[in-house]
C-alpha positions in Angstrom: 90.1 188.7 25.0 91.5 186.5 27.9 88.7 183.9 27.2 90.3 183.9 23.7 93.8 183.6 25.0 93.1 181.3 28.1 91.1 178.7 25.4 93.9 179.2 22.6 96.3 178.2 25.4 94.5 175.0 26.5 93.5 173.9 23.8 95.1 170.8 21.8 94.5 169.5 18.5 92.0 166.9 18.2 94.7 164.0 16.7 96.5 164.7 19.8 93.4 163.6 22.1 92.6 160.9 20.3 95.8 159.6 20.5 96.3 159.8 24.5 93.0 158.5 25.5 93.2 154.5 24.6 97.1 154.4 25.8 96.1 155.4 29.4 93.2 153.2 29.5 95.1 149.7 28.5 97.6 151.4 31.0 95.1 150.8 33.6 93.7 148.0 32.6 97.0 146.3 32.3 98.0 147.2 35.8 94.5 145.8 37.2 95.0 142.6 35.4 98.2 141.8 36.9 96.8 142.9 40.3 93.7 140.9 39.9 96.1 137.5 38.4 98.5 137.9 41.6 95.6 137.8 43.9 94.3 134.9 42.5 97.6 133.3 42.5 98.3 134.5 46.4 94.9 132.9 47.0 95.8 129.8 45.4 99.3 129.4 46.4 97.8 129.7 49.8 95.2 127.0 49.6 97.8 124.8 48.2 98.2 122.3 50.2 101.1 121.5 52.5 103.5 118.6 52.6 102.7 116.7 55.5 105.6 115.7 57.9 106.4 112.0 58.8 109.0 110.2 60.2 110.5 107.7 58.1 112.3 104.3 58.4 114.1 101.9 56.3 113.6 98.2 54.7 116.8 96.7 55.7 118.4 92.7 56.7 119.1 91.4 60.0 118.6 89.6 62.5 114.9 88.7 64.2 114.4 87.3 67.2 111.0 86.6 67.8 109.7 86.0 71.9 107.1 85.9 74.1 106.6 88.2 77.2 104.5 87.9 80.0 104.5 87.8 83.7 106.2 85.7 86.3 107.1 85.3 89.5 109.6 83.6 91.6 109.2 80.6 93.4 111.6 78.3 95.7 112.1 75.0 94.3 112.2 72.9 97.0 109.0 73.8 99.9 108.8 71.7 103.2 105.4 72.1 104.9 105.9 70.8 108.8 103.0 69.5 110.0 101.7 67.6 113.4 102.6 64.1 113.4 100.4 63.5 116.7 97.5 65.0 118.0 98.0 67.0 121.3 98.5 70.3 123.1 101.1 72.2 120.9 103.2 75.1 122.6 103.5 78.5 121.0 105.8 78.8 117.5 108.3 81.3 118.2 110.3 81.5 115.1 109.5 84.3 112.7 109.7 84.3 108.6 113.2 84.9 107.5 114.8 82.5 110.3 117.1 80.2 109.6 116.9 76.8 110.8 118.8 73.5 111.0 118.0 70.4 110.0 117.3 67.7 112.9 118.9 70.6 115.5 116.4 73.3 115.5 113.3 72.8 117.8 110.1 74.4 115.5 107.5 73.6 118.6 106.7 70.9 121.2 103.4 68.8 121.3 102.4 68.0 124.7 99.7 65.4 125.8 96.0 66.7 125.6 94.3 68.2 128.8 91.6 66.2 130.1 88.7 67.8 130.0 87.7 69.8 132.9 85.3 67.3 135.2 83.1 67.7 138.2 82.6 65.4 141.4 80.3 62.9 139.8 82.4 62.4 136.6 85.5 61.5 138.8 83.3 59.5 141.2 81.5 57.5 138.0 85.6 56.9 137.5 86.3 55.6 140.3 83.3 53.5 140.2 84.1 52.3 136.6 88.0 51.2 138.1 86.0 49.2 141.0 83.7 47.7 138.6 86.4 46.5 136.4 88.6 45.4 139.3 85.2 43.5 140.6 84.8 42.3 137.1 89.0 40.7 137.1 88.2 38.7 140.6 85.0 37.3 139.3 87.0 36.2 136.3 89.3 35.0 138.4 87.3 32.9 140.5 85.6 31.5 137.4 88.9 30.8 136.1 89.9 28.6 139.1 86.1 26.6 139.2 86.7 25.7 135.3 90.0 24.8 136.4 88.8 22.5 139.4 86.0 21.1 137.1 88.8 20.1 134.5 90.9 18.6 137.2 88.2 15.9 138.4 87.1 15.9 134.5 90.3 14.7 133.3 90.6 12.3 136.5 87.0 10.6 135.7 88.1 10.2 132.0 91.2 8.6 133.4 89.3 5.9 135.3 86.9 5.2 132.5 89.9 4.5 129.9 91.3 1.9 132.4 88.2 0.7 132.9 87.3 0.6 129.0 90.3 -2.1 128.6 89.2 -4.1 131.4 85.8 -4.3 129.3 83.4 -3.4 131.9 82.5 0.3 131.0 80.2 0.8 127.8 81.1 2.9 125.1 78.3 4.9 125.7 79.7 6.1 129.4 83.2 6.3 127.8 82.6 8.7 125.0 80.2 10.8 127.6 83.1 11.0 129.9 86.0 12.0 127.0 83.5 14.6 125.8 83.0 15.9 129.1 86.9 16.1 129.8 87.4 17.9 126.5 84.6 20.2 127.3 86.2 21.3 130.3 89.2 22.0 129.0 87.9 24.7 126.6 85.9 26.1 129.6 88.9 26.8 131.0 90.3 28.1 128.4 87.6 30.5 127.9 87.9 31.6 131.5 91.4 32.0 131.1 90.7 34.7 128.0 87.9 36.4 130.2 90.4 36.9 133.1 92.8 38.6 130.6 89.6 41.0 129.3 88.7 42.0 132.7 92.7 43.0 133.4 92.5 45.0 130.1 89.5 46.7 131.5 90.5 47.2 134.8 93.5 49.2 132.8 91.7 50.9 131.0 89.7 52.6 133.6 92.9 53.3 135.8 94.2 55.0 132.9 91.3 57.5 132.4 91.2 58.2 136.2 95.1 58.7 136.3 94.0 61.4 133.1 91.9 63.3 135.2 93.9 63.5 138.5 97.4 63.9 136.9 97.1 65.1 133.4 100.5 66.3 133.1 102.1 63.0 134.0 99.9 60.8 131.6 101.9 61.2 128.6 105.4 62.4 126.9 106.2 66.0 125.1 107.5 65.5 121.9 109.8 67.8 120.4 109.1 69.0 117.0 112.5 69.8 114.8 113.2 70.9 111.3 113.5 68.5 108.9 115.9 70.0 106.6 118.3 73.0 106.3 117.0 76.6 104.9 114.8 79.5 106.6 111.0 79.5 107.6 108.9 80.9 104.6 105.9 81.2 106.5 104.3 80.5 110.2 101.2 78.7 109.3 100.0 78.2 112.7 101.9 80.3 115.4 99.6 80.4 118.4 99.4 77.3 121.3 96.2 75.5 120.1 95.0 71.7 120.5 96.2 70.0 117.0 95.3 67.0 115.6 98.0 64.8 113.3 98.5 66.9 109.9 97.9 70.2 111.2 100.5 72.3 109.3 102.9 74.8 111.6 105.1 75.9 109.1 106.6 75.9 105.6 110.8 76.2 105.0 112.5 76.4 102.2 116.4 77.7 100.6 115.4 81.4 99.5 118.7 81.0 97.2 117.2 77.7 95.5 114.7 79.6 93.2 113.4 78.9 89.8 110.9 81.3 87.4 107.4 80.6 87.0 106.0 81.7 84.0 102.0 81.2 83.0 101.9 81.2 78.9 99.3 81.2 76.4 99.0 77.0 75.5 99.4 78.5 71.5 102.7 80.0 72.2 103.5 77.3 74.6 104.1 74.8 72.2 107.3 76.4 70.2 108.7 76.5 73.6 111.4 74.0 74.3 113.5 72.6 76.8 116.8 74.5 77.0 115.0 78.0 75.3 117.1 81.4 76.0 115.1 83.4 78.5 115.8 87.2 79.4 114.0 88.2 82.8 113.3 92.1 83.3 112.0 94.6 85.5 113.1 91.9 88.6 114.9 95.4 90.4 118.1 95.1 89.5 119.9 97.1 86.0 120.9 94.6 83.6 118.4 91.7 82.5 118.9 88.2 84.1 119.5 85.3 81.6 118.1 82.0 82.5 116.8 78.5 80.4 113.3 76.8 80.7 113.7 74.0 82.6 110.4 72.3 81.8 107.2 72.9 80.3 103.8 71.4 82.2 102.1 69.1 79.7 98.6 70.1 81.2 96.8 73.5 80.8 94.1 75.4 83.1 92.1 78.2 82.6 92.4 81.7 84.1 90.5 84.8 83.0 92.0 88.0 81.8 91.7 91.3 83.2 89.4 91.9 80.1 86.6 88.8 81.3 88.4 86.6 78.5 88.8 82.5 79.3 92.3 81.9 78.2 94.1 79.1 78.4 97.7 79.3 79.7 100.6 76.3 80.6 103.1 76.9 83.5 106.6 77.0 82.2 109.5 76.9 85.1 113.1 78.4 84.4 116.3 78.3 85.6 118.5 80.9 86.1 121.7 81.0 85.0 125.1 82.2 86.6 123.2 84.7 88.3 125.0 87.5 89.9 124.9 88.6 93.4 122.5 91.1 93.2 120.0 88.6 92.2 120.6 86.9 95.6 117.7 89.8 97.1 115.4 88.0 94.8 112.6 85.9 97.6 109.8 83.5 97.0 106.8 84.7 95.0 108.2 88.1 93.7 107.3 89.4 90.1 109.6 89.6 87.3 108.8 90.0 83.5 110.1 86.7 81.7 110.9 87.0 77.6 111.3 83.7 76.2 112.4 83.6 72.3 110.4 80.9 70.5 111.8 81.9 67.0 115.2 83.2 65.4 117.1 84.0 62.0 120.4 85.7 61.7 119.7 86.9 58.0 115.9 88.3 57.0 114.2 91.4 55.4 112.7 93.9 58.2 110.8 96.4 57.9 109.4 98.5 61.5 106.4 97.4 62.4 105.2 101.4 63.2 105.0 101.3 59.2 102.3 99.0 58.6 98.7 98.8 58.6 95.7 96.6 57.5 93.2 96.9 54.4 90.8 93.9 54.8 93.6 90.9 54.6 96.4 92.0 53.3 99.3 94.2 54.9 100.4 97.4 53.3 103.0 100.2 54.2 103.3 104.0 52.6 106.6 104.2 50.6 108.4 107.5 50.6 108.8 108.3 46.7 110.0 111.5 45.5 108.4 113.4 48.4 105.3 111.8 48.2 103.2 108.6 49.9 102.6 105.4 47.3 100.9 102.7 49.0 102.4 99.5 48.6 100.8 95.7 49.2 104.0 93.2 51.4 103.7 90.0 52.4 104.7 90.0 56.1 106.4 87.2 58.2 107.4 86.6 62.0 107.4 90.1 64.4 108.8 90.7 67.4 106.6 93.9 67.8 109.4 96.6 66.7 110.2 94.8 63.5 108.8 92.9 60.9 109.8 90.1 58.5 108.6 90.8 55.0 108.8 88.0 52.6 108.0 90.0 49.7 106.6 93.3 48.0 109.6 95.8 48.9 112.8 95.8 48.8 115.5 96.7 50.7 116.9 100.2 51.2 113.1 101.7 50.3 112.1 104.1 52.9 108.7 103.6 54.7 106.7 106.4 56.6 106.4 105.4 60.1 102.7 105.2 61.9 101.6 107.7 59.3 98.7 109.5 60.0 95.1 109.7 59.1 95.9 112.3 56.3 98.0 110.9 55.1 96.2 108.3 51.2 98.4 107.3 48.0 100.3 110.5 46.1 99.9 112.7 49.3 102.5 115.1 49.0 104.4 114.0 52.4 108.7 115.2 53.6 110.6 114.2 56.1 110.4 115.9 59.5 113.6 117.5 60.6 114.7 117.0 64.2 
C-alpha cells in the first residue's frame, strides 16, 4: 500500500516530462555558449594589440639658421719671441709667465762675453810664444820695410842721373830703360813691405788679444743688456737657466693676453660658405651667456689632421674676432678651448619639420604622420638642417603632426597615441 501511494505521489504524466527535458537542456547549453563566446572574446581582447605611445611634433614655418660647430681655441694675436742677438754667456731669466713687462725699460736677461776655456801651463806659454812670434814677425817687417825703402832711395837717385845723362846723349837707351825699370821696381817693393808690416801688427794683435782672453776674461768684452721689445706680459720662459747661447737662441715669448682672436680648424667643405664678416656664437668658453664674435679671415690653404676615428680629413684655419666682449671674457688666456658656431646659411621664412622625425629608406627621406591615431608613412623632400630642425621643400604640409624618433615597432597603420606627460 505505501509503495502504491509513495509511486502515485511521484509520479507525473508523461506529456509533462517530455515537456521539461529539452527546455533545461538549451538552458544549459545557452549559458555555456555565452561562457565559452566571452572567453574567447576576453582572450582576444587581450591579445589585441596595444597603441604604442610616441611623442609627437609639428610641421610648422620659421626661421633656419644653419651653422657649423667645432672646436677652438684662443690665441693672442700679436707673439714676440725674444731671442739672443749675440752669442755669449747669458745670466739667469728671472721673470716668470704672467709678468708684465715694458717695452725698452724692462731688463729680460744680460749676455756677458764667453769664458775662455779653461787652459793649462803649456797652452798659455804656446800664447805667449805666439805674441813673441808675431812681435818678432812686425820688427822683421819692419826692417824689411826700411831696406826696400833705402833700395828705392838710391834707385830713384840712379834713375835721376841717367835721365840727365839721357839728354846729354851719352847714356844708351838700353841702360836708361834698365835703370827706370829698376826704380819702379823698387817702389812696389816698398810698397809690399809697407803691407807686410801692417799684417805682422794685425798679427801681433791678434795674439795679444787671445792671451789678454785667458788671463783676464772678464775684462775682454762688454755685457749687454737684453730688454723687452714691446709692452704686454711674458707668455712663456723658453730658456730660463744661465747657459752659453749662440745668436737666435730664443729666451722668451710676450705677448697682450687682452689682444686675442679665436682659432677655429674647419672641415675645407664647410669652409667655403664661410665668409668674411660671418656671425659667430662661442660656447662652453666658462662664462654663462655665449660670446658673439665675426671671422676675421679664412686661410686660403688646407692641411691634413686625422680624427680621433683614424680618418684623414682635411680642415682650413679660420681666425675670429670677438666683438664688444664683456668683462668676464677678460679671464680668457692664450691657447684655451672654446666651442665656436659659425652660421654658413639663413632664411627667415621656411617649412621645418624636427629632425628626431625622420629617417632613411635607401635615398629618400620619410617621416611617420600621426593620422587618426595611427602611423602613415609619408615620402618629403628635405632641405638645409641645423641638427634640431629640418627644411622640407615638399611632401607635408604644414600643421601635420609627425611622430618623433619613433621606434622600431612602430610600420605604416600601426595603431600609435600620443604619450601623456
Amino acid at each position: 500500500m505505501a509503495d502504491d501511494k509513495t509511486k502515485t505521489k511521484n509520479s507525473k504524466p508523461p506529456w509533462e516530462e517530455k515537456a521539461n527535458g529539452p527546455r533545461k537542456g538549451r538552458l544549459r547549453r545557452f549559458i555555456l555558449w555565452v561562457l565559452a563566446l566571452g572567453a574567447v572574446g576576453a582572450v582576444g581582447y587581450g591579445l589585441r594589440p596595444k597603441p604604442i605611445e610616441v611623442e609627437l611634433g609639428v610641421v610648422s614655418r620659421g626661421p633656419l639658421t644653419v651653422n657649423v660647430t667645432e672646436e677652438g681655441k684662443t690665441r693672442i694675436r700679436n707673439r714676440y719671441i725674444v731671442s739672443c742677438p749675440v752669442a755669449g754667456q747669458m745670466r739667469r731669466v728671472t721673470l716668470k709667465a704672467g709678468d708684465e713687462v715694458k717695452a725698452n725699460e724692462t731688463v729680460i736677461t744680460v749676455i756677458e762675453p764667453t769664458l775662455a776655456p779653461l787652459l793649462d801651463a803649456r797652452s798659455k806659454a804656446q800664447a805667449e810664444a805666439r805674441v813673441s812670434a808675431a812681435d818678432a814677425g812686425r820688427l822683421k817687417a819692419k826692417e824689411a820695410l826700411d831696406m826696400a825703402k833705402t833700395a828705392l832711395q838710391f834707385a830713384t837717385t840712379n834713375w835721376n842721373r841717367v835721365k840727365n845723362l839721357r839728354e846729354k846723349g851719352t847714356v844708351s837707351d838700353t841702360d836708361r830703360d834698365n835703370a827706370e825699370r829698376d826704380a819702379e821696381m823698387k817702389t812696389r817693393e816698398m810698397q809690399a813691405a809697407e803691407f807686410s808690416l801692417k799684417v805682422a801688427e794685425y798679427e801681433l794683435t791678434q795674439a795679444k788679444a787671445a792671451l789678454l782672453q785667458i788671463e783676464s776674461p772678464a775684462g775682454s768684452g762688454t755685457a749687454i743688456d737684453i730688454r723687452a721689445p714691446v709692452s704686454g706680459r711674458v707668455l712663456k720662459v723658453l730658456q730660463e737657466s744661465a747657459m752659453v747661447v749662440t745668436p737666435g737662441t730664443a729666451i722668451l715669448e710676450i705677448g697682450d693676453p687682452s689682444d686675442i682672436e679665436i682659432e677655429a680648424e674647419i672641415l675645407s667643405r664647410d669652409a667655403v660658405g664661410i665668409k668674411p664678416g660671418t656671425p659667430v656664437v662661442i660656447e662652453q668658453w666658462g662664462g654663462d651667456a655665449p660670446l658673439a664674435a665675426v671671422v676675421r679671415r679664412i686661410e686660403p690653404a688646407a692641411f691634413t689632421k686625422v680624427s680621433a676615428l683614424g680618418v684623414e680629413e682635411q680642415r682650413v684655419i679660420v681666425l675670429c674676432d670677438l666683438t664688444h666682449p664683456p668683462e668676464a671674457a677678460k679671464a680668457l688666456g692664450d691657447r684655451y678651448r672654446v666651442e665656436v658656431r659659425i652660421a654658413v646659411w639663413h632664411s627667415d621664412d621656411v617649412l621645418l619639420v624636427p629632425a628626431g622625425a625622420l629617417f632613411r629608406e635607401g635615398s629618400e627621406w620619410k617621416t611617420f604622420r600621426f593620422d587618426q591615431d595611427a602611423a602613415r608613412t609619408v615620402t618629403i623632400q628635405s632641405g638645409k638642417t641645423d641638427g634640431r630642425m629640418t627644411q622640407v621643400l615638399g611632401g607635408i604640409e604644414a600643421g601635420a603632426q609627425v611622430l618623433l624618433h619613433p621606434p622600431d615597432t612602430v610600420k605604416d597603420g600601426v595603431a600609435v597615441k600620443k604619450r601623456e606627460g
